[in-house]
C-alpha positions, 0 to 999 in steps of 0.5 A: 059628463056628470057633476063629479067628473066636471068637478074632478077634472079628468083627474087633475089635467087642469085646476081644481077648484082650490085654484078658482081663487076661493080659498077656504077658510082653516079648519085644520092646525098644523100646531104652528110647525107650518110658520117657518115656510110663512117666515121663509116666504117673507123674509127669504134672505134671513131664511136663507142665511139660517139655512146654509149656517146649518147645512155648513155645521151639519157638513162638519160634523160628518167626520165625527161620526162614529160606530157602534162597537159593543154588540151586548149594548144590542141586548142588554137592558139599561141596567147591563149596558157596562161590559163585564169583565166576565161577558167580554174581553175573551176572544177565541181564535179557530185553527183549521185544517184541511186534514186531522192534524198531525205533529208538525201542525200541533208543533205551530199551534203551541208556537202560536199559543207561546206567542199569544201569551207575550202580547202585551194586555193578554192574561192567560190563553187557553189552548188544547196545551192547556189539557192534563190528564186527571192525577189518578189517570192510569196510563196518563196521570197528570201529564199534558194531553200533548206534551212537547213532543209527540209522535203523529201516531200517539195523537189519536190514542192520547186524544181518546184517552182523554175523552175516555176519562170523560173529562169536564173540560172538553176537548178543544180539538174537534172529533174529526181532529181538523179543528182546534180553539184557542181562548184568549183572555185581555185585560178588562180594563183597557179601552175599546180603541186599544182592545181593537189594536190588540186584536189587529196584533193577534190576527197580525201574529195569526197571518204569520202563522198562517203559512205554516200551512193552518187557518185562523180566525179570530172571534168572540164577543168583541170580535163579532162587535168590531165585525159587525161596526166596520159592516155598518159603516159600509151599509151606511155609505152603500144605502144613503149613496144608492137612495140618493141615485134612486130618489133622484131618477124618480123624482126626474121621472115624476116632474121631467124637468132638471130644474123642477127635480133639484126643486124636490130633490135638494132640500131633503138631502140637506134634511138627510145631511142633518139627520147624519149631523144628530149622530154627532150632536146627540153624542149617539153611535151608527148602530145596525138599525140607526143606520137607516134613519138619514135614508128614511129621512131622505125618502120622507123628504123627497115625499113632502118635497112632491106634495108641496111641489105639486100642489105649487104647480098644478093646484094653485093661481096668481103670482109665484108669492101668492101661490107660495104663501097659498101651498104653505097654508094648504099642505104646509099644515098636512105635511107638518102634521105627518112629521109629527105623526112619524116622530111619535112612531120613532118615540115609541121605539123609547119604550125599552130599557135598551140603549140602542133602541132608545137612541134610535127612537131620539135619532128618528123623531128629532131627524124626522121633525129637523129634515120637515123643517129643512125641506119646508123652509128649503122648498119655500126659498127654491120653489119660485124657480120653478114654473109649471110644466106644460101637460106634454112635458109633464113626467110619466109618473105625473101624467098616470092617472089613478085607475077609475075603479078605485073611486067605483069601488070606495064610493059604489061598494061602500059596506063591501069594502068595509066588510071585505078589509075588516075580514082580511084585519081578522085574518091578518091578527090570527096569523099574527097570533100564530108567529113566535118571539125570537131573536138570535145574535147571528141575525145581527151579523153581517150575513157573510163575514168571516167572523159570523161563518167561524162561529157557525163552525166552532158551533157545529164542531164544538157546540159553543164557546160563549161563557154563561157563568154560575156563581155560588156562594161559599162564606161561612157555613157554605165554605167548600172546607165544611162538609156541607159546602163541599156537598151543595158545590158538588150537586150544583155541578153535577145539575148543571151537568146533567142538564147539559151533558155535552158541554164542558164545564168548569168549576172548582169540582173539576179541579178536584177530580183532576186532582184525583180528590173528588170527595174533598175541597182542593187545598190552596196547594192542590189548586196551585198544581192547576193551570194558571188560565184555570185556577183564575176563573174558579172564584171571584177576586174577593174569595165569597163566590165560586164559579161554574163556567159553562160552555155554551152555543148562542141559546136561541140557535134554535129550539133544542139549544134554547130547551138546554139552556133553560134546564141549565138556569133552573138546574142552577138555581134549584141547586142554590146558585146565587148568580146566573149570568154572562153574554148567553144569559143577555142574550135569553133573558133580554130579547123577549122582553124588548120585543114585548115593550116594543109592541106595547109602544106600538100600541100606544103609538096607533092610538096617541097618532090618530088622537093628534091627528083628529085634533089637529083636524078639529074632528073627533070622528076622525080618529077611528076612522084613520085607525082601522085603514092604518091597523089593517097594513099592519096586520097584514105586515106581521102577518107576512112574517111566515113568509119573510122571518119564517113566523118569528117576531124579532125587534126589528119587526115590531121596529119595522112596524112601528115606524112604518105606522108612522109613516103610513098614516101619511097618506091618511093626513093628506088625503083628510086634508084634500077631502077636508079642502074640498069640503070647505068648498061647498062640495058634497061629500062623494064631491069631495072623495073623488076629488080627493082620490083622483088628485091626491091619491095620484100623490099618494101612488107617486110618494109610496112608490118613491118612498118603497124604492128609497128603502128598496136599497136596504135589500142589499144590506149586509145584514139580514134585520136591516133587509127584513126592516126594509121588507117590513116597511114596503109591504106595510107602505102598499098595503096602506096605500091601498088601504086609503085610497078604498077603505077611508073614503068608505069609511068617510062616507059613513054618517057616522064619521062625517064631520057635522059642520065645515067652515065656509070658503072665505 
């Protein structure tokens, strides 16, 4: 056996050196978040009184917990977090058949739109009853498209008539006649709690309806918002469940011991408890991605749970107290160090102008730097009942050896390495550079809801039904009574038209035609001949602006709904529009942008992380060698994107990487600190590394592979982003893996990076 392997000790069977009793003096700071474990381990009663006051506060703060509801808060700016009374409250109702609809059928549908229209907080409902025929139609003029009573063979040859006339409105029947659209608008002034009611009386009014033998389904904004909260709250139940049984089965397979496992096991679960218990004190809602912080802080729990534990166990001598104060000293300051590191991962998330986002970046770093707290002083008070198991009751997880070719590759082919991950970085960023922002809204739906599969239909059948409003001014030389007026009303019309040709649109212009007056304003009389859910939308309340309102599917649908939209906005705007706005235009305008603030705060993360990680260590070298290792993991992950997201970038990707960085680097810190140790010990420097991967790596393998399974469970989410964030985070965490146990120990061996000086074992 040479002097490596007598010093690494078939890989950690038995004591390193760090249990001889020489014990090195610090070089590394832990910024004092290591103190409350010294303060547990002295005062254990006082610690302990601390620690069930706050596990019982945070256990009755659970029933407070609420979800979020307002799907625009998603992708609205600071600025638009307040609904609109514009972008809200409308909801639409979808009306099927499994034939073309005959008269029995448009007899219960005007009975349902009757009915509609008596619910208390409902202002107006527009429904195929609502289409007329222009006043100069010739065969038609002004009558309903479907009076009260109609013969089933006059329902085709008047719906032809009408799309013969080519009218603004669309029809609200689709072209095969087995689909119909009801818009209701509610009142914008009644409160979330009571719109939800109001809802529950119309999907209420629509089973009764149901019988008569046609489908409805209820959506629009508010719908798809109150959809996507009562799935968050199911993915919140099913995830932190599933990760707790998984934890739980790992850690039992790593340690073999029921007694050792609760050791690990318990405190991150009450670190996990407080992170719920943040919702409620921080006033914050469950929001799609947030309800993914209690099972990350689970898992990062359970990983500082196994370090603290191991090192307790395999690496340490003496007394239970002394072994306690000697695990709190070498590995308290590491793990509080990748606390650290991950908080300033979620508190890049605070970059962008987006609620949701900064409310996660909160949620995140105070979750992540509460549960290291709980699980260190947890650990602390429940380690001394626990005693090291014997090699063959050792779990398999914590018999498995790290493969011997790791320490042969990363010390014997140092510049292949190197060379070999700087050109897979390369490649990884040109893949990179190769993906493409996008962010629509059906991602952020429950993949199989009945909301979400209504809307894909109404776009297939009808286009869209999300309104994008277009205001023009019309006081004083603007006014539609001057000629003038009349004409700018009428070329933005006829743009936004052009632009779109197959939506329906509606404006003041349209009324006119109706009325068989194109050439000239409607007269306050004229305008009373209208519909009451048409006539209200045409101006706003004050009378200074007119409004367009066009019809218009989700704008990032895909490219060729993407390229109309934006012809409309610059047809408007060309045209004079004063205002261009509505729940489409948050959603185009919004998404890119947040994903641009994302990946500066990324950016900035990666550089702020590995700068407080070289100082914590006293060694300034340190941080571009921790850069590379964590910038390659990342590359790669986005990269992976062609495969996963189909090359799109979304915010839940960058989110994804953002956090996983955080986490990642990790590994990075404990094995800095295991080298760092072995340094202090008088070791040399290859001494040092293999030491370093063979008893930490094994570490390292344990707690991403049990970190990877905890997030596992985000697969079976419900929606699409929380399982691409999980799948980001999991390839990201191997990759790292692998990038520490080759390339930082090469880089380490590099004279470059060396640290020119180690304090001496006291």
């Amino acid at each position: 056996m040479n002097e490596r392997e007598s010093k690494s000790g078939n890989q950690g069977d038995g004591p390193s050196p760090l249990a001889s009793g020489r014990r090195p003096k610090s070089t590394f700071s832990g910024f004092g978040l290591d103190l409350p474990g010294h303060f547990a381990a002295h005062h254990p009663i006082i610690a302990a009184a601390i620690l069930l006051i706050v596990i019982v506060v945070s256990a009755l703060a659970l029933p407070r917990l609420h979800f979020d509801d307002n799907v625009q808060r998603v992708f609205a700016s600071r600025s638009e977090t307040k609904e609109s009374r514009t972008s809200g409250r409308n909801l639409v109702v979808l009306v099927e058949s499994d034939t073309a609809f005959d008269a029995a059928d448009f007899s219960a549908m005007r009975d349902f739109s009757l009915d509609l229209q008596l619910v208390d907080g409902v202002q107006f409902v527009l429904s195929p009853f609502s289409m007329r025929f222009s006043a100069s139609h010739p065969d038609y003029p002004g009558e309903a498209v479907f009076p009260f009573e109609i013969a089933d063979d006059a329902i085709e040859a008047r719906l032809d008539a009408y799309r013969a006339s080519a009218p603004d409105v669309r029809p609200l029947i689709s072209a095969d006649g087995m689909s119909a659209l009801v818009f209701v608008a509610i009142d914008g002034t009644i409160g979330r709690g009571k719109l939800r009611a109001k809802m529950n009386e119309i999907r209420a009014l629509s089973a009764d309806f149901t019988r008569t033998g046609l489908i409805y389904e209820l959506t629009g904004v508010d719908a798809i918002a109150f959809d996507i909260a009562g799935a968050i709250k199911t993915d919140l139940i099913q995830l932190n469940a599933a990760g707790c049984v998984i934890s739980i089965l790992l850690a039992y397979l790593i340690f073999a011991t029921v007694r050792t496992t609760l050791v690990v096991v318990a405190p991150a679960l009450v670190g996990a408890l407080v992170s719920l218990a943040l919702f409620v004190a921080l006033g914050f809602p469950v929001t799609v991605l947030s309800n993914v912080v209690p099972i990350l802080v689970l898992v990062l729990g359970i990983a500082d749970s196994i370090h603290l534990t191991m090192h307790y166990l395999v690496e340490t001598e003496g007394s239970r107290r002394e072994r306690l104060v000697q695990t709190i000293s070498d590995v308290g300051p590491a793990c509080a160090l990748t606390a650290l590191t991950t908080a300033i991962g979620f508190s890049a998330i605070g970059a962008t102008n987006n609620a949701p986002l900064r409310e996660l970046a909160v949620l995140g770093a105070s979750g992540v730097m509460a549960s290291f707290l709980v699980v260190l002083v947890s650990f602390t008070l429940l380690a001394p009942f626990c005693k090291p198991p014997a090699k063959a009751r050792r779990g398999f997880l914590m018999r498995a050896p790290v493969p011997a070719f790791v320490s042969r590759w990363a010390l014997g082919r140092t510049r292949l390495v190197v060379i070999v991950a700087a050109l897979v970085t390369l490649g990884g960023l040109y893949s990179v550079s190769r993906t493409e922002m996008w962010f629509p809204l059906f991602q952020n739906m429950p993949e199989k809801s009945s909301v979400r599969l209504a809307n894909d239909r109404i776009e297939q059948a009808f286009g869209g039904y999300f309104r994008l409003w277009i205001d023009i001014d019309i006081t004083g030389a603007n006014a539609l009574e001057t000629p003038e007026g009349w004409a700018r009303m009428n070329r933005l019309v006829e743009a936004v038209e052009k632009a779109a040709p197959d939506y329906s649109v509606l404006s003041v212009v349209s009324a006119a035609r109706w009325l068989g007056k194109p050439d000239q304003a409607p007269t306050a009389e004229d305008l009373a001949k209208l519909d009451n859910s048409q006539r209200n939308q045409l101006f706003t309340p004050n009378g200074k602006r007119a409004h367009v309102i066009v019809f218009v599917p989700e704008p990032m649908r895909d490219h060729a709904t993407l390229a109309i939209h934006d012809a409309i906005t610059e047809a408007a705007r060309d045209a004079g529009a004063k205002r261009i706005y509505g729940f489409p235009a948050v959603l185009r305008h919004n998404a890119l942008p947040m994903i641009r603030q994302l990946a500066e705060g990324l950016m900035g993360a990666c550089i702020i992380a590995v700068i407080v990680v070289a100082t914590a260590f006293r060694w300034p070298m340190l941080a571009p060698a921790l850069f590379f290792p964590n910038v390659l993991p990342l590359a790669l992950s986005a990269a992976a994107l062609h495969i996963y997201n189909d090359g799109q970038v979304n915010p839940t990707a960058v989110l994804a990487l953002t956090v996983a960085f955080g986490i990642a680097v990790d590994d990075s810190i404990h094995f800095a600190n295991r080298y760092r140790l072995e340094r202090s010990l008088g070791l040399s420097v290859d001494e040092a590394l293999d030491i370093a991967i063979c008893q930490t790596g094994r570490v390292m393998i344990i707690t991403t592979v049990l970190i990877a399974a905890g997030v596992l469970v985000t697969l079976t989410s419900a929606f699409s982003t929380v399982r691409l964030f999980g799948l980001m985070l999991i390839t990201t965490f191997f990759v790292a893996l692998a990038a520490d146990l080759l390339l930082l120990p090469a880089i380490l061996r590099l004279k470059w990076f060396r640290r020119p000086k180690w304090t001496t074992h006291s």
